[in-house]
C-alpha positions as CSV (number, residue, x, y, z in Angstrom):
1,X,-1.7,-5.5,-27.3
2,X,-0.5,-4.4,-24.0
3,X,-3.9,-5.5,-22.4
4,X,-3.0,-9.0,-23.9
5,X,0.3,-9.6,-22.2
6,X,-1.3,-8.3,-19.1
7,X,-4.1,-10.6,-19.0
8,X,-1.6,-13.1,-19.6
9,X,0.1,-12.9,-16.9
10,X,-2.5,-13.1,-14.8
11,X,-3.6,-16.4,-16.1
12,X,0.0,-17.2,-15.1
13,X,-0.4,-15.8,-11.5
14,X,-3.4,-18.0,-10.9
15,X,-1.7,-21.0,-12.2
16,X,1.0,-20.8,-10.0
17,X,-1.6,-20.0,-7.2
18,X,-3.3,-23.0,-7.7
19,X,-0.2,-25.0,-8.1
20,X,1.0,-24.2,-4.6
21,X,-2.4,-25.2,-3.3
22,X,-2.4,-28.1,-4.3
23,X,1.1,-28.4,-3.3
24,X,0.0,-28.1,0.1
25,X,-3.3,-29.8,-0.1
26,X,-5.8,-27.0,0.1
27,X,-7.4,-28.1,-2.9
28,X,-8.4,-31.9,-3.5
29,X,-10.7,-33.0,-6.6
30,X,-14.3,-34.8,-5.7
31,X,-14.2,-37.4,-7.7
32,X,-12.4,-40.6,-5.4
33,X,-10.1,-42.1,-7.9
34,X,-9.1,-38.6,-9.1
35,X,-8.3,-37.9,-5.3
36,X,-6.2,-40.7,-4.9
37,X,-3.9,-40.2,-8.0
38,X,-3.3,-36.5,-7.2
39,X,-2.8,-37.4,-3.6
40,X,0.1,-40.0,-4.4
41,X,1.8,-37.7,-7.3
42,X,1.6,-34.7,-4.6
43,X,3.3,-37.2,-1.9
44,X,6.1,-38.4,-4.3
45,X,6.6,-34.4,-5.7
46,X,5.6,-32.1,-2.9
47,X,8.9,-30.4,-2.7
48,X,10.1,-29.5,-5.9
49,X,6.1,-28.4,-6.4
50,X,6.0,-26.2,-3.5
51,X,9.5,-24.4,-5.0
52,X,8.4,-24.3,-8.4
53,X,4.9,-22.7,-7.7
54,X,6.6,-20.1,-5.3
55,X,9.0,-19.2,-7.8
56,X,5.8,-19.2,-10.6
57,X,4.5,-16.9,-8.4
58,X,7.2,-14.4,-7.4
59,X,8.2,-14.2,-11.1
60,X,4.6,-13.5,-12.2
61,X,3.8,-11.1,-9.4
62,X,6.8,-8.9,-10.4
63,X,5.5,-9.1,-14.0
64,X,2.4,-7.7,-13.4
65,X,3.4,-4.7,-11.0
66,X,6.3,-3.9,-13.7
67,X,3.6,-4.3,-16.4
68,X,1.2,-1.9,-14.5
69,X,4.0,0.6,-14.0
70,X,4.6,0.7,-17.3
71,X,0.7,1.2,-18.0
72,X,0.0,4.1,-15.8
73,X,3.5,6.0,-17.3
């Protein structure tokens, strides 16, 4: 069960990963139409996106070092 949590939280930390990339337009889909739509909702939301994913990640990162800790006790 403690494994679970962990893996978790993992998942989390990569979301919030990706989220700031895209945030900052490091990662753009292929398709043209797809481009376009996440280009405009990244434009109208890039600052609250770029805060949120930071704080995503901060939060997540402490998680899994305090999880790990608590493992290897």
């Amino acid at each position: 069960m403690e494994y679970t949590g962990l893996v978790f939280e993992f998942i989390f930390l990569i979301m919030g990963i990706y989220l700031y990339l895209f945030a900052i337009g490091k990662i753009t889909p292929k398709d043209p139409k797809a481009r376009e739509r996440g280009e405009t909702f990244r434009k109208a939301n890039e600052r609250w996106l770029r805060i949120g994913s930071l704080l995503l990640v901060a939060i997540m990162l402490v998680n899994v070092v305090l999880h790990i800790m608590d493992l290897m006790k």
